[in-house]
N, C-alpha and C positions, 0 to 999 in steps of 0.2 A: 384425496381419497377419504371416503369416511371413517371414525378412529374406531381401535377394536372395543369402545368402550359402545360407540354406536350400533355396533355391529352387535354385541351383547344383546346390547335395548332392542334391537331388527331381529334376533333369535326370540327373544320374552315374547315379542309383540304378534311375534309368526306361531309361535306357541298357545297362546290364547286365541286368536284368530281359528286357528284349525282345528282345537281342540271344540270351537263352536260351530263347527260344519261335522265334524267327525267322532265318532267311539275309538277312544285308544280300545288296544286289545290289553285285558288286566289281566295278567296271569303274574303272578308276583315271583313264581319260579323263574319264569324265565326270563324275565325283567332283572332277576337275581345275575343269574348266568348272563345274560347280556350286558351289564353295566358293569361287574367284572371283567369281562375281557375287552371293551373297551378302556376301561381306564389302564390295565394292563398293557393293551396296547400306546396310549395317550402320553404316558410315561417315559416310552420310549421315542417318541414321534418330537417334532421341533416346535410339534404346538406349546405356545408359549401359559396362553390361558385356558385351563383345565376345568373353566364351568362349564363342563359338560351336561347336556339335558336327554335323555332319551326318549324315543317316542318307540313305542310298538302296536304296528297294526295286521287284526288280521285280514290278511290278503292272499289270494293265491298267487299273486304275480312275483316274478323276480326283481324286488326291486329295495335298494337300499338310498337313502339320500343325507345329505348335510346343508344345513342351511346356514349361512351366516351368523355367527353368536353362538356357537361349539352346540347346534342342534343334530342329534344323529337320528334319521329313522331307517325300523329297520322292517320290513313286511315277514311275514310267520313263512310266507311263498319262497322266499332266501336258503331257510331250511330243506324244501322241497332238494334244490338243485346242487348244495353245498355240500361233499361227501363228507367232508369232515371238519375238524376246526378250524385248520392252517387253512382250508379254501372258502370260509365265512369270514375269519381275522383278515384275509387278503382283500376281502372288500372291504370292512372297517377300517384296515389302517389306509387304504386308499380314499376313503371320504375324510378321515382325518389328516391326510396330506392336500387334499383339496383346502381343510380352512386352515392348516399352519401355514398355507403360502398365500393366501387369501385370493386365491382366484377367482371365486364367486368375485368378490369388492372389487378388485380393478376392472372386471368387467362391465358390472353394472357402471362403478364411476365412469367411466367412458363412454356409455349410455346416457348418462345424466351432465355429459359434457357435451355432447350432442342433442338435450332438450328434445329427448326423443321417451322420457320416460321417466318415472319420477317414483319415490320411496313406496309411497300409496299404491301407484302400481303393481309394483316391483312386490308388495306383501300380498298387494291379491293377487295376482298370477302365481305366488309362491303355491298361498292356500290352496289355490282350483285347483291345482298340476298338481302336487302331492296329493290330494284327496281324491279326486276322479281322473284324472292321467293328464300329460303333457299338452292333447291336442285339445279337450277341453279349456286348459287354464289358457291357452291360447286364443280360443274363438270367445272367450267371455270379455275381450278386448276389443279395441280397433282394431282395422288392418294394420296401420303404422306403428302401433300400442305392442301388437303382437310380436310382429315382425325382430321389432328393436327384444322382444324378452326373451324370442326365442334364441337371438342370436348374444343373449348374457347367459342364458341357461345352460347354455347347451358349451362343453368347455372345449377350449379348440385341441386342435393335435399337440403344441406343445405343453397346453397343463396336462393333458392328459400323461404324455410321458413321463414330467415329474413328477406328476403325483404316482406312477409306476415304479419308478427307481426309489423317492422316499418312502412308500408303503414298504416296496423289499425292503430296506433300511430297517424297518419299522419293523417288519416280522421278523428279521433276523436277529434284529436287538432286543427282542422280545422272549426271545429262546423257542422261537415256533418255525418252521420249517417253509423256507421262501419257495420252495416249489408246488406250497398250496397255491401262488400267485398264478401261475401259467396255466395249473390244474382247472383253477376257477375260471380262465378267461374259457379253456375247450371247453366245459361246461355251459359258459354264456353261448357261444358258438354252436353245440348243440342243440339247445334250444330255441334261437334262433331260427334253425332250419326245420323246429317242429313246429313252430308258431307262425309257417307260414310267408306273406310278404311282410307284415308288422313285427317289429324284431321286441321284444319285452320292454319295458319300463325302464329299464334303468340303462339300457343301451339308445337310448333315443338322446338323452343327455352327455354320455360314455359313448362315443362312438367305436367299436371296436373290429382292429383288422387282423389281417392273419402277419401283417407285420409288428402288430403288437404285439401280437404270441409269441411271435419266431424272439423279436428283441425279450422279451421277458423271459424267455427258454437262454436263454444267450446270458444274461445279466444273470440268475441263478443258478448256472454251469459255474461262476465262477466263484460263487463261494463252498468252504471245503463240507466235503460229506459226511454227513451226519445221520444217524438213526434217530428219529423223531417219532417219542411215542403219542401214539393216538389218544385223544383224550374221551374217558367213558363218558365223561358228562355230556358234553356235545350232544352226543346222540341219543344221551336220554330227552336230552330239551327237543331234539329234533323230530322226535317219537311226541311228545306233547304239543309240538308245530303242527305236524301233520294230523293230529284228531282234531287240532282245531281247526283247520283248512277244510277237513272233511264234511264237520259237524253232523256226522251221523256212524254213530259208534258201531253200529253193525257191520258196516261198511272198514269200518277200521279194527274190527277184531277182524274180519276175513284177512285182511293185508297185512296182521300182524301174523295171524296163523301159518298165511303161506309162505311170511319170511321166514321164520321158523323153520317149517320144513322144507325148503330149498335156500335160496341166495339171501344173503341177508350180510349189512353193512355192519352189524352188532350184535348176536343174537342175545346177548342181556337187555341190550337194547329195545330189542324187538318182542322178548318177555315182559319189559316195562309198559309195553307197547299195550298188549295182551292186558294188564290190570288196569289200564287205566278204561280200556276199552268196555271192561267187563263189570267197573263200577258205572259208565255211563249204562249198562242195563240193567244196573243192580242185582249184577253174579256176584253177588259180595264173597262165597263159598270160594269162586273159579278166582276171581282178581285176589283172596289171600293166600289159595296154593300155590297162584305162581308167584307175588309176592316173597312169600315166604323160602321161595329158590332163591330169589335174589338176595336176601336180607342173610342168608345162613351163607354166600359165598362172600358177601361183602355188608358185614353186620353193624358198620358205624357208616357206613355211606346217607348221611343227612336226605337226600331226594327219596332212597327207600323207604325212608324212615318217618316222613311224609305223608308218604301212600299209607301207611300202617296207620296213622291219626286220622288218615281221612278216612278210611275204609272203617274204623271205630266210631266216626263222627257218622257217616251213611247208615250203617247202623243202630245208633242208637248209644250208644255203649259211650255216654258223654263222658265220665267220672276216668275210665282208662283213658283215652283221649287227652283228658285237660292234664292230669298227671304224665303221661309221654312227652306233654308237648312242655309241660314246663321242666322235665326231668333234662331235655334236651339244650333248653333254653342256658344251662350252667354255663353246655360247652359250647353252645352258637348264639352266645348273646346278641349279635351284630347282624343276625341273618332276617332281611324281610320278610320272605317269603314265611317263616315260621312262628313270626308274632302277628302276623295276619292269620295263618293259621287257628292260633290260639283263638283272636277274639276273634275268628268263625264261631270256634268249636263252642264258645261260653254265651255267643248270642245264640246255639243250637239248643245248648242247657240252660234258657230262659236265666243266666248269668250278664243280665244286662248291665250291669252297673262293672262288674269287673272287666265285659268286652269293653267298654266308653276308658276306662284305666290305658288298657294296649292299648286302643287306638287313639289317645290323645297323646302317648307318650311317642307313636310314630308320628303323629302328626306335628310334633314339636323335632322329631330326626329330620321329617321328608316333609317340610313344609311345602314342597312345589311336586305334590303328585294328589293328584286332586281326586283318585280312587279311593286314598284314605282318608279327606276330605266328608268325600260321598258316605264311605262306610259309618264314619262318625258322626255325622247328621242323622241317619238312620238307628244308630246304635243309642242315641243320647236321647231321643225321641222314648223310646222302648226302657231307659230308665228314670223316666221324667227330668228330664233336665229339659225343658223348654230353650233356655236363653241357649245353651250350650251347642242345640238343633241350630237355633238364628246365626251364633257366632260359626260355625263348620258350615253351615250353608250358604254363607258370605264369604267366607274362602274359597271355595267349591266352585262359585262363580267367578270370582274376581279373576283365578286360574283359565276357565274358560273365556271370558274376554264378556263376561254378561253383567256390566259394571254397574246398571239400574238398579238390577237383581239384589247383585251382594250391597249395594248401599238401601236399600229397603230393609232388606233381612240384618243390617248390624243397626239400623232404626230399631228395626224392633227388638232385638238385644240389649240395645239400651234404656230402651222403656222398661221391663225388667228385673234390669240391673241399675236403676236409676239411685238406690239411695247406696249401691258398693261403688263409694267415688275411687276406687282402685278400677275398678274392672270399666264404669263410664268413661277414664282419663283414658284408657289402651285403646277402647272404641273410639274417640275423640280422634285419636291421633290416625288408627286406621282410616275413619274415614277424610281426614286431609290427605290421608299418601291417597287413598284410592282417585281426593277429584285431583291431586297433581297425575297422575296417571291416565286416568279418562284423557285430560288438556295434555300431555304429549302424545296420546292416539291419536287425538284428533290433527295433531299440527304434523305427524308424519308427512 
């Protein structure tokens, strides 16, 4: 079977790959909240290697995946269906019990012991399926090509069960509540039967019965009862899912309104709902009175606190902005979402030089997220820094799998920087990793 070290290399390589057919979705909130509670969960799980990578796209569909090499994605469409957090963690720690047992790997190996399919396949079919659905990455093959992927994809009845009993595991050791488990499947179940004869996305792979339910209901009967509180953040992210799915704010202040005044799974929630809605129309008046309901019941809550720099940044009102955001910075030195924030707020105030600062010191945190990449190429351009534009946009590619690209653009970085033999030695050696890299794409 291939080693988890390969398997690694088969995640990077499925990473770059798809990131060149597809727009991650960038919201650095919720990328926040999302890579928290997976590693939260990771921690408790029997996965032994925790390079964890996360992908988020948005999509309307229910559909979460793992790919070989600790890749997790997750669609904004997840959100739609998931009431709460214990029933969103129940599918994370189930894609993460999928690669602590390495399911995907024995299957595919067994595939590739029957000379029925091979690694190159096996990453395009990943890429098509994840990006345009299952039955796509399917016909973009043979018949025989297909047949053998779909029958490694797709996981059979008994990983399916243990990756259900290890995910329970997982969320119970987690301190989250295992009866989001069963919660989440009547919800897949649900939908299901509004989606017609095509059952969603992520049950084409997942095949799920009402004896997975009943056992699931069975297996979480028998740990002891607990009160599990509901977590507010969840559904603030899940309020920022759903405007993105929508992409049209009027549409989303109506459904914020009407949770409001009838049913509603959060109504601070659904308040948060309401300002965000109301900056996408530039009510900046209506998004900071309700705002400011939230922030006077819950006055250190970082995501409110957020909205309050953004809606100063919409505004105009740079100078408050750059001071909130760095006033905050004391007590959330560690938080992404807030230092992207900032070099928003300072590429807004023609503070080009001190945006290119943040963003090069994220880019040295998060070297493999290739939004802050992108932002930094942009940002360094706008402060004159040429070579600094060539070196982030040779990152930027290399991430997406556009290997030409980034060895042109660190060419000309080097031309440049040709007499800082500090700075031509880093390029030198960049571009030997990049052509050893290209030469194991190609020999996949």
């Amino acid at each position: 079977m291939i080693s988890q070290q390969q398997e690694f290399e088969l995640g990077q390589a499925w990473l770059r790959a798809y990131r060149s057919r597809i727009s991650e979705y960038n919201d650095p909130q919720l990328y926040d909240y999302l890579e928290e509670l997976l590693y939260q969960l990771a921690a408790h799980s029997e996965l032994k290697d925790h390079r964890l990578s996360l992908v988020t796209i948005n999509n309307p569909s229910m559909n979460a995946f793992a790919v070989p090499g600790g890749v997790i994605g997750v669609h904004t469409g997840l959100f739609r269906y998931a009431k709460t957090e214990h029933q969103i963690a129940s599918v994370l720690a189930h894609e993460l019990a999928h690669l602590s047992q390495r399911h995907f790997a024995r299957r595919v190996e067994q595939q590739r012991k029957n000379a029925t399919t091979t690694m190159a396949a096996m990453l395009a079919s990943l890429v098509i399926a994840a990006t345009v659905g299952g039955d796509a990455g399917m016909a973009a093959m043979t018949a025989s090509q297909a047949h053998s992927m779909e029958n490694a994809m797709r996981y059979s009845r008994q990983n399916e069960q243990e990756a259900d009993r290890l995910g329970i595991q997982t969320i119970y050791a987690a301190g989250m509540d295992p009866k989001g488990v069963p919660a989440m499947f009547e919800q897949m179940l649900r939908a299901t039967r509004y989606t017609g004869s095509k059952p969603p996305e992520f049950l084409l792979t997942h095949p799920l019965t009402e004896n997975r339910v009943a056992d699931a209901k069975n297996r979480v009967s028998q740990f002891p009862l607990k009160h599990y509180p509901d977590n507010i953040e969840y559904h603030l992210m899940r309020a920022r899912a759903l405007i993105a799915i929508e992409k049209n704010a009027a549409a989303s202040l109506n459904r914020f309104n009407s949770e409001l005044e009838g049913d509603s799974l959060n109504k601070d929630a659904s308040r948060y709902g309401l300002v965000l809605a109301h900056l996408g129309l530039a009510n900046f008046n209506d998004a900071r009175e309700n705002l400011n309901q939230l922030i006077a019941s819950s006055p250190d809550r970082l995501t409110y606190l957020l909205a309050d720099i953004e809606i100063d940044r919409r505004e105009g009102k740079y100078i408050s902005a750059i001071e909130k955001a760095q006033n905050l910075l004391r007590h959330n030195s560690k938080s992404y979402a807030l230092r992207m924030m900032l070099a928003e707020v300072y590429l807004k105030a023609n503070q080009f030089t001190e945006s290119e600062k943040v963003l090069e010191e994220l880019a040295q945190r998060y070297p493999d997220r290739p939004y802050v990449w992108f932002q930094l190429a942009e940002v360094s351009g706008l402060a004159g820094d040429i070579a600094g534009v060539h070196k982030a946009r040779a990152q930027y590619f290399i991430l997406n799998g556009v290997f030409d690209k980034a060895r042109e653009q660190l060419g000309y970085a080097r031309k440049l920087l040709v007499h800082d033999y500090q700075e031509t030695a880093i390029i030198d050696q960049q571009l030997r990793d990049l052509a050893d890299l290209q030469e194991k794409m190609e020999n996949f």
